[in-house]
N, C-alpha and C positions, 0 to 999 in steps of 0.2 A: 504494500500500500504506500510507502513510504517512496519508494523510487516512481509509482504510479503520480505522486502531490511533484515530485523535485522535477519529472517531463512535463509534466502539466503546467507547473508556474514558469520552466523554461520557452515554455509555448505562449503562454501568456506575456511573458516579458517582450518576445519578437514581435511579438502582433500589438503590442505600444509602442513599439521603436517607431522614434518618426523616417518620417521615407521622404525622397527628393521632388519635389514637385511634379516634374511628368511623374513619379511613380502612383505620386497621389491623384494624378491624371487620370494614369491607367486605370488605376484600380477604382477610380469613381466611372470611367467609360463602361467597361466589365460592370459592373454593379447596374447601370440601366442596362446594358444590352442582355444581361440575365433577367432584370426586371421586363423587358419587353418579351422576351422569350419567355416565360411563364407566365405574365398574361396574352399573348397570342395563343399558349396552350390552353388557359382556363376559357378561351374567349370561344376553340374549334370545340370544347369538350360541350360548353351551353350549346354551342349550334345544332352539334350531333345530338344533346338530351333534345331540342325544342324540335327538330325533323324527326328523331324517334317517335315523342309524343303526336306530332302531326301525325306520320304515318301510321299507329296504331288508333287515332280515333275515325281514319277514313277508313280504313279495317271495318274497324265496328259501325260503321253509321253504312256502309258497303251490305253488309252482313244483315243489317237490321231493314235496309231498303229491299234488300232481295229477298227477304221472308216476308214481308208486305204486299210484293210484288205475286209472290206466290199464294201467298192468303186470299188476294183477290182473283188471279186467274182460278183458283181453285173454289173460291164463291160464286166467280160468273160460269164455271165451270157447273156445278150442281145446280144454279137458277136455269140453265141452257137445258139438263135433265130432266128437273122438273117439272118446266111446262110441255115438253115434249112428253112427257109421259100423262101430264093433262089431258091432251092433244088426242091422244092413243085411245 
């Protein structure tokens, strides 16, 4: 544990060292271009959830249109029966 605390604060010591101006350049350029890269990623991840959701509610309003569809050829179906057998 002890040698785990003496590389740790060795780590900590480098990363407050101050650094040269372009360095502090870089590493603020790096820092948005990371920043833009993981909101380009959060931003493809919403588009794919909001087209998922799209595409599963045309599914189901699909599904729900053509049992409807069916319901009534199958009512003008048995009215078309039953007067023909009126008829008879």
């Amino acid at each position: 544990m002890a040698l785990f605390l003496d590389r740790f604060n060795d780590f900590t010591d480098t990363m407050t060292q101050t650094h040269s101006k372009s360095r502090q350049q870089a590493e603020i350029a790096f820092g948005n271009t990371q920043t833009q890269f993981f909101a380009r990623g959060h931003a493809v991840e919403e588009h794919d959830a909001i087209v998922e959701a799209r595409e599963a509610k045309t599914l189901r309003l699909r599904e729900a249109r053509l049992a409807k569809e069916a319901q009534g050829i199958a009512a003008a179906s048995e009215a078309l029966i039953t007067r023909r057998l009126k008829r008879s």
